[in-house]
VEXDREN-2710 file (C-alpha; in Angstrom, 1 decimal):
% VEXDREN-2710
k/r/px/py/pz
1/UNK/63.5/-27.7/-92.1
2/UNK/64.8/-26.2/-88.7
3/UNK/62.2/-23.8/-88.4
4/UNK/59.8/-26.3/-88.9
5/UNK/61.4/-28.9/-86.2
6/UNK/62.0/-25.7/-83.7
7/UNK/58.0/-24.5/-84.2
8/UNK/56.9/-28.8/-83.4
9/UNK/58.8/-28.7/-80.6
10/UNK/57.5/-25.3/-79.0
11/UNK/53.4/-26.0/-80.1
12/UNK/53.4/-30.0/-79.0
13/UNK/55.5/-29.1/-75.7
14/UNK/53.7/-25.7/-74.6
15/UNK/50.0/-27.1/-74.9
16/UNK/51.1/-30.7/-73.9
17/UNK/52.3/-29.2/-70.8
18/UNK/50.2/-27.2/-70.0
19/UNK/47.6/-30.0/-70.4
20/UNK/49.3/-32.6/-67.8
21/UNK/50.0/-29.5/-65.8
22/UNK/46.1/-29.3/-65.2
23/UNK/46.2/-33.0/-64.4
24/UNK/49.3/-32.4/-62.4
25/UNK/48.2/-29.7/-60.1
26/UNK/44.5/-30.9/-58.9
27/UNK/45.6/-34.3/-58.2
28/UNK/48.0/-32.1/-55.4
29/UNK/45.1/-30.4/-54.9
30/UNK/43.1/-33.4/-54.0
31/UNK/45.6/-35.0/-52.3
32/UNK/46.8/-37.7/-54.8
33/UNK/50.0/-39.1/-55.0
34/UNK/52.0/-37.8/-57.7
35/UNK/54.8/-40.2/-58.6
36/UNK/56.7/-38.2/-61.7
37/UNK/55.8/-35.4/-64.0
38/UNK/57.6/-35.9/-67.6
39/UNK/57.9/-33.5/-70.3
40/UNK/58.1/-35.5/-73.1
41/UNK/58.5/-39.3/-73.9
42/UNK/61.0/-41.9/-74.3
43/UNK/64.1/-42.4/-72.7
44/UNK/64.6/-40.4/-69.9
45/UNK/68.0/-37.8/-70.4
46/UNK/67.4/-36.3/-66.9
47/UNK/65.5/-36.2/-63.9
48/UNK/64.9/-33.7/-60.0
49/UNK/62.9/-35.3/-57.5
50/UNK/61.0/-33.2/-55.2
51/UNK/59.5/-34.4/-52.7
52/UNK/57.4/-37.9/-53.5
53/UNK/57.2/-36.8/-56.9
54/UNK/59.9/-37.3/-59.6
55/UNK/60.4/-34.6/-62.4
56/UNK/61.6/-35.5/-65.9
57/UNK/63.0/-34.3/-69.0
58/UNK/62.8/-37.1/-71.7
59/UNK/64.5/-37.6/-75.0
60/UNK/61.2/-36.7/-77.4
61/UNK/59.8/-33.8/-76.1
62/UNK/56.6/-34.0/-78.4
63/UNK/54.4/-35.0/-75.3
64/UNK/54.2/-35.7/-72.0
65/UNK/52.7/-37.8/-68.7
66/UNK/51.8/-37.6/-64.6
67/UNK/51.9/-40.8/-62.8
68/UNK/49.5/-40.5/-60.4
69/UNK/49.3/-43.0/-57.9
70/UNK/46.8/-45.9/-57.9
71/UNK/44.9/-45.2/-61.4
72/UNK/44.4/-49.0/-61.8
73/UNK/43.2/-52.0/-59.5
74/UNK/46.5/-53.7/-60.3
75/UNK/48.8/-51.6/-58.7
76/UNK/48.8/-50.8/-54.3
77/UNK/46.2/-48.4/-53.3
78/UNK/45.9/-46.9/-50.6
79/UNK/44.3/-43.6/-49.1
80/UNK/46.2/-41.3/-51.5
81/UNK/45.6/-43.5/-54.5
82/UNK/43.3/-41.9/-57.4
83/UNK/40.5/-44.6/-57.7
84/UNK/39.9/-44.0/-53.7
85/UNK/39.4/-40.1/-53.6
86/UNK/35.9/-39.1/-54.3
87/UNK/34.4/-38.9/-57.9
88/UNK/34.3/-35.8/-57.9
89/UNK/37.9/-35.4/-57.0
90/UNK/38.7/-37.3/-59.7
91/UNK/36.4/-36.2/-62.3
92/UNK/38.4/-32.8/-61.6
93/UNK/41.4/-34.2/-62.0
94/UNK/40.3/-35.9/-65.3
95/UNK/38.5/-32.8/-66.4
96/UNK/41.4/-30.1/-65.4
97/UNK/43.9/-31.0/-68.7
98/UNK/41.5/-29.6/-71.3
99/UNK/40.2/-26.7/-69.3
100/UNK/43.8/-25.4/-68.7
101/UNK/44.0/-26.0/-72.6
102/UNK/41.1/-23.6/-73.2
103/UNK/43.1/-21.2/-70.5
104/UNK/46.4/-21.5/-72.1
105/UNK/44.5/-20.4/-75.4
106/UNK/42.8/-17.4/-74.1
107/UNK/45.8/-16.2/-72.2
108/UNK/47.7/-16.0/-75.7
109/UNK/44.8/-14.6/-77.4
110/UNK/44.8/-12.0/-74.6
111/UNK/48.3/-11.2/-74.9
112/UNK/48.2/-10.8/-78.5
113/UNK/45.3/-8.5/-78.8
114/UNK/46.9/-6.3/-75.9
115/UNK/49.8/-6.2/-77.9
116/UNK/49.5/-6.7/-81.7
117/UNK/45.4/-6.0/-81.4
118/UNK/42.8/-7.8/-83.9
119/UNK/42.8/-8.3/-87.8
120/UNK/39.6/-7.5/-89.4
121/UNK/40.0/-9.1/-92.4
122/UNK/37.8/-7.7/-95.5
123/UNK/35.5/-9.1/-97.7
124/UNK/35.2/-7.0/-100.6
125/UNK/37.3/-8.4/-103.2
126/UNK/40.2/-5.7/-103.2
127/UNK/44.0/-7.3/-103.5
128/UNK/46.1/-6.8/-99.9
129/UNK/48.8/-8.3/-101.3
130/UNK/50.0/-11.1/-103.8
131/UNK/52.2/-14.5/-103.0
132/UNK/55.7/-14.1/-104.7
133/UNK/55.8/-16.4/-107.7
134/UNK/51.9/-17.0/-107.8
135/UNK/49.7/-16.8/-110.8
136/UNK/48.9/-12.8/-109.8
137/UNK/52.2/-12.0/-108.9
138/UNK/53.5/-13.2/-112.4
139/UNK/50.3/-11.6/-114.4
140/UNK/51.5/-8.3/-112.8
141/UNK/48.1/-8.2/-109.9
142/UNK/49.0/-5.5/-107.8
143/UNK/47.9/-4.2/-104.1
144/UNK/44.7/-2.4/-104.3
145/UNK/43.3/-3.8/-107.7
146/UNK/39.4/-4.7/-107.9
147/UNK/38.7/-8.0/-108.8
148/UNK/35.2/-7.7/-111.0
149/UNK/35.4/-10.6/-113.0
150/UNK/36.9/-14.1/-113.6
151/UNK/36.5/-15.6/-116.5
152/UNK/33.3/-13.7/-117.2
153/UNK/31.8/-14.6/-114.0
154/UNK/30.8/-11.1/-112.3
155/UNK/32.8/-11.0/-108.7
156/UNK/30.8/-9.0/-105.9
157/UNK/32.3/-10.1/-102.9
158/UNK/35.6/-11.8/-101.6
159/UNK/34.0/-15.5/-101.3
160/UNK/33.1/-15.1/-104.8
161/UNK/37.0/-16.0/-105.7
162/UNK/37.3/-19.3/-104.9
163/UNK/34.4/-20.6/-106.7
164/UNK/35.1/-19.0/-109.8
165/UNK/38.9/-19.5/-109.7
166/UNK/38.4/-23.3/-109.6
167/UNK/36.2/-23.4/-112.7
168/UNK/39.4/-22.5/-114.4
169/UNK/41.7/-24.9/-113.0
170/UNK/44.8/-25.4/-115.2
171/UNK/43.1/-23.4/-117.6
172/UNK/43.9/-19.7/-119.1
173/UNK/41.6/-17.0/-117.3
174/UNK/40.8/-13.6/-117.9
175/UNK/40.7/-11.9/-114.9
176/UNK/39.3/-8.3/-115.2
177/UNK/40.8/-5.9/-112.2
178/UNK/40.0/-2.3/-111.6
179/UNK/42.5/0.1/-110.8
180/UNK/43.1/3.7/-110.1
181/UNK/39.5/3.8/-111.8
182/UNK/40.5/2.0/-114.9
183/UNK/39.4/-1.6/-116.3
184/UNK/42.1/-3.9/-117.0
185/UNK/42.5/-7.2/-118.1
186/UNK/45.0/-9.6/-116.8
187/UNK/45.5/-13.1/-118.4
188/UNK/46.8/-15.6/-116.0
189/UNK/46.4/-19.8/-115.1
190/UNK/45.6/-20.4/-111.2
191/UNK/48.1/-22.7/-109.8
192/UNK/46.9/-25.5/-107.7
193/UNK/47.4/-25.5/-104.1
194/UNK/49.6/-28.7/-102.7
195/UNK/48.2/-28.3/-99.5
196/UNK/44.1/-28.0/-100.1
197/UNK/44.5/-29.1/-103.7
198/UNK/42.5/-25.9/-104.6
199/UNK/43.2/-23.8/-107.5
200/UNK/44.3/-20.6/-106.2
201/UNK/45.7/-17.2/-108.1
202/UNK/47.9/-16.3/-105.1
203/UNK/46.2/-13.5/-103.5
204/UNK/45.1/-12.5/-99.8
205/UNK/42.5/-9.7/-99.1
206/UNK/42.8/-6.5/-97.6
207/UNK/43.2/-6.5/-93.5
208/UNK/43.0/-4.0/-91.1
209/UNK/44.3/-3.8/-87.8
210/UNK/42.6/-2.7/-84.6
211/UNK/44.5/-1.9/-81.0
212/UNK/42.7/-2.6/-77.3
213/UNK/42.8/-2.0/-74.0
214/UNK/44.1/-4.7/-71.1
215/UNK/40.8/-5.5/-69.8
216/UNK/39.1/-5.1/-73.3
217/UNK/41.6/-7.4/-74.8
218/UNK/40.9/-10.2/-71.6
219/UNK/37.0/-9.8/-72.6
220/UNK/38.0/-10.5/-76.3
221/UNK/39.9/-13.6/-76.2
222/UNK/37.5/-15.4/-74.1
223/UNK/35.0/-14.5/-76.8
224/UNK/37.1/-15.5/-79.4
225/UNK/37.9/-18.8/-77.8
226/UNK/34.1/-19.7/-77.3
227/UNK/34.0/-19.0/-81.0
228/UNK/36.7/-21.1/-82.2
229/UNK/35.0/-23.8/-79.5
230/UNK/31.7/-23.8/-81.7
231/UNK/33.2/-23.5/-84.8
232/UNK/35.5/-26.6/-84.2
233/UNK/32.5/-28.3/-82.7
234/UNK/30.1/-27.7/-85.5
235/UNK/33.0/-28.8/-87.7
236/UNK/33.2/-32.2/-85.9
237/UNK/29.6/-32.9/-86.0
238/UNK/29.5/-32.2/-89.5
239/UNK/32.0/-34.6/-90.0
240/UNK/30.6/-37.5/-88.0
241/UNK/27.0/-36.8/-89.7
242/UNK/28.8/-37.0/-93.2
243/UNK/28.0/-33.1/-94.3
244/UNK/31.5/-32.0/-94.5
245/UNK/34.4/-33.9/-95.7
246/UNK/36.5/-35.4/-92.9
247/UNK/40.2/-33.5/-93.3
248/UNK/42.2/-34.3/-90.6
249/UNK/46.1/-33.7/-90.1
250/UNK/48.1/-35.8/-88.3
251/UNK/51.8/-35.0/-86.3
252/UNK/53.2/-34.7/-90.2
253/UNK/50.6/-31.8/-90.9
254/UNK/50.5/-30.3/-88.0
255/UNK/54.5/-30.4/-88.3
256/UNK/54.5/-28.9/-91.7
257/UNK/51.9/-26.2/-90.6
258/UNK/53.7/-25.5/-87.9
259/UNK/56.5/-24.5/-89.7
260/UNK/54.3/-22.5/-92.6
261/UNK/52.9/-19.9/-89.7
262/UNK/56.6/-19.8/-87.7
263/UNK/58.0/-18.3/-91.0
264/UNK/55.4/-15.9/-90.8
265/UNK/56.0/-14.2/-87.7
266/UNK/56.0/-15.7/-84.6
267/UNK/52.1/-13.7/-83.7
268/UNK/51.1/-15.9/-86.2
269/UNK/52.8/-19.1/-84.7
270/UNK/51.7/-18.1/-80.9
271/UNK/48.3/-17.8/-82.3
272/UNK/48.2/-21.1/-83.9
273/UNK/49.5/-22.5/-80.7
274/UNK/46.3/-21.3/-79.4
275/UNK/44.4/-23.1/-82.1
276/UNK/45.7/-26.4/-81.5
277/UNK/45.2/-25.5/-78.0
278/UNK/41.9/-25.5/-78.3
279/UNK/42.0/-28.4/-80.7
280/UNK/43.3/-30.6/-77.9
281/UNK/41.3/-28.9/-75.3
282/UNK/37.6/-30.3/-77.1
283/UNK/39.5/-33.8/-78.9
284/UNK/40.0/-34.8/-75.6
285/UNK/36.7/-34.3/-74.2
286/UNK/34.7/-36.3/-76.8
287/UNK/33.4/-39.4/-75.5
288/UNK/35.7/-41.6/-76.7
289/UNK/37.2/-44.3/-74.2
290/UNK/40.8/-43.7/-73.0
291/UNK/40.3/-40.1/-74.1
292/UNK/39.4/-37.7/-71.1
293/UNK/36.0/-37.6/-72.3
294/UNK/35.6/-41.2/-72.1
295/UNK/37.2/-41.4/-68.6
296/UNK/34.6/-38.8/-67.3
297/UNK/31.9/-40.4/-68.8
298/UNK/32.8/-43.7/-67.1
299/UNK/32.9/-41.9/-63.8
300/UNK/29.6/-40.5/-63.9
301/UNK/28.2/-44.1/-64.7
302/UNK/30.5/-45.2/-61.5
303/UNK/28.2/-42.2/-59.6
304/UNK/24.9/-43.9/-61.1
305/UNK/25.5/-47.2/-60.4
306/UNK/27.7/-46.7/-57.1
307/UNK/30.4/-49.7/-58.1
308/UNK/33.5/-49.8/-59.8
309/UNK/33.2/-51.5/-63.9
310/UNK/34.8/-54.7/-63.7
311/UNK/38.1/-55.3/-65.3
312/UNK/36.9/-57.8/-68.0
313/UNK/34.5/-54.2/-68.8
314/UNK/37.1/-52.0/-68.7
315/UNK/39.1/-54.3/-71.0
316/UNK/36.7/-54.2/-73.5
317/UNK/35.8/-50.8/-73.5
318/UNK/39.9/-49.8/-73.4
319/UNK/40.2/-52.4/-76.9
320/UNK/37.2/-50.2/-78.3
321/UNK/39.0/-47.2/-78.0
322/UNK/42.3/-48.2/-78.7
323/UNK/40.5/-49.4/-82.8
324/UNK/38.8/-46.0/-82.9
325/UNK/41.9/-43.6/-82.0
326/UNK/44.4/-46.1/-84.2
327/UNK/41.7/-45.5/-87.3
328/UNK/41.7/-42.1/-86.6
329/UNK/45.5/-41.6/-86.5
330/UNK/45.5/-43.7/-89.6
331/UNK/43.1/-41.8/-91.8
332/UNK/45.1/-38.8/-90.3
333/UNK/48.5/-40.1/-91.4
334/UNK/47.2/-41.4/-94.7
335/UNK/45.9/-37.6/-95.1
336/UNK/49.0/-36.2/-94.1
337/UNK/50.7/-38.7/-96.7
338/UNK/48.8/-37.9/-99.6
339/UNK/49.1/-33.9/-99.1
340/UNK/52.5/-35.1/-100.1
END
């Protein structure tokens, strides 16, 4: 449990931070006002003013805000308020959160192929190694072993486990392993995952591990973030367009996997960090009012149509998104519950 608490804290406060940071520094860069900075939410526990702006630690640091002055009609503007700079000062500002999210994400990706380098990860269906107390481990599966066959269904590659493994579910299976050249055949029933609620034997595949240069490993990351930008993307549309089931996690799962990766190495929990990164990075720039995306969309209709949406608009389009992202963090929850 206090791994698990110590590994939410670092991931929500690192890319939250970073986040507002983005927000933080191009409003000073644009000559907003910038009335506090807070890491975290809550009540406040301390607080250093510099300057006009007031910087804050508070008592849930699982988040985190800027005040910027003048981002609504209600309160004084004047010529340092946000909604009098420029749109494309503000659409900056707006904007600059999820890009320092994608930056945060390839600096750690840089760092850890500079230093750990890259996993290739194999698809022939060999054992790497087996999960203490799984299915394999008890039926004696060992490091190296073959997989031909499960349950009489021939296995050619790696992807080829899944499918056949949850035929079996709950069931006894005769898996048939080659090893050191020899067939052998191991009886064993595939234990169902709580997480995925997949049947699994308890085995990961072979990996190999590949060292880079400093400026090779800066190339790298920023491919491997674009990647991990299209597959999240894709992911999302197929979701939306009803092709793929819609499996979200919510603070509880992201907690709880949180925890699973720090207990693995903390590589694995940086790299995840970069993940969610990522995650937050394109979540906030869908088009969904009182997300970023939404904001910038509304700004480029201000640029169209060269006025300001009135407030009795604005409060209708806030109520719209308020309903979407509360059913969202519902289903989420309600996922997160039943994983349970």
């Amino acid at each position: 449990m206090g791994i698990t608490i110590l590994a939410t804290i670092f991931v929500f406060s690192l890319i939250v931070f970073i986040h507002e940071f983005g927000h933080f520094i191009t409003a000073k860069m644009t000559g907003m006002r910038v009335d506090e900075f807070a890491i975290g939410f809550g009540p406040k526990v301390c607080g250093y003013r510099r300057g006009e702006t007031l910087y804050t630690l508070r008592a849930v640091p699982l988040g985190g805000f800027n005040r910027i002055a003048g981002m609504t009609e209600e309160e004084p503007l004047d010529e340092r308020s946000f909604l009098n700079k420029p749109i494309r000062s503000r659409l900056l500002v707006i904007a600059a959160g999820a890009f320092m999210n994608f930056v945060l994400a390839i600096i750690i990706i840089w760092g850890l192929m500079a230093t750990v380098g890259t996993v290739s990860v194999s698809n022939e269906p060999v054992v790497g190694t087996t999960i203490a107390d799984s299915a394999a481990a008890k039926a004696d599966m060992q490091e190296g072993d073959r997989i031909v066959s499960i349950g009489g269904t021939e296995i050619s590659t790696w992807n080829d486990i899944s499918k056949a493994v949850e035929a079996h579910r709950g069931d006894v299976v005769t898996i048939v392993v080659n090893r050191a050249g020899n067939d052998m055949n191991l009886d064993m029933i595939p234990q169902v995952d709580n997480q995925s609620g997949r049947a699994m034997l308890g085995v990961t595949p072979q990996m190999t591990y590949q060292s880079h240069g400093f400026f090779e490993s800066a190339w790298l990351s920023v491919k491997r973030t674009g990647e991990i930008c299209k597959l999240m993307i894709v992911g999302i549309y197929d979701m939306i367009v009803g092709t793929q089931h819609a499996d979200l996690a919510g603070p509880i799962g992201i907690a709880q996997l949180a925890g699973q990766v720090a207990s693995v190495g903390f590589a694995n929990l940086l790299m995840f960090t970069a993940f969610l990164s990522i995650n937050l990075g394109i979540l906030n720039l869908l088009p969904v009012p009182l997300l970023d995306g939404g904001y910038i969309i509304m700004l480029l209709l201000e640029g169209v149509m060269h006025r300001r949406f009135s407030k009795q608009v604005l409060y209708y389009i806030q109520m719209v998104g308020m309903a979407i992202l509360g059913s969202l963090f519902l289903f989420a929850m309600f996922q997160d519950i039943s994983r349970f």
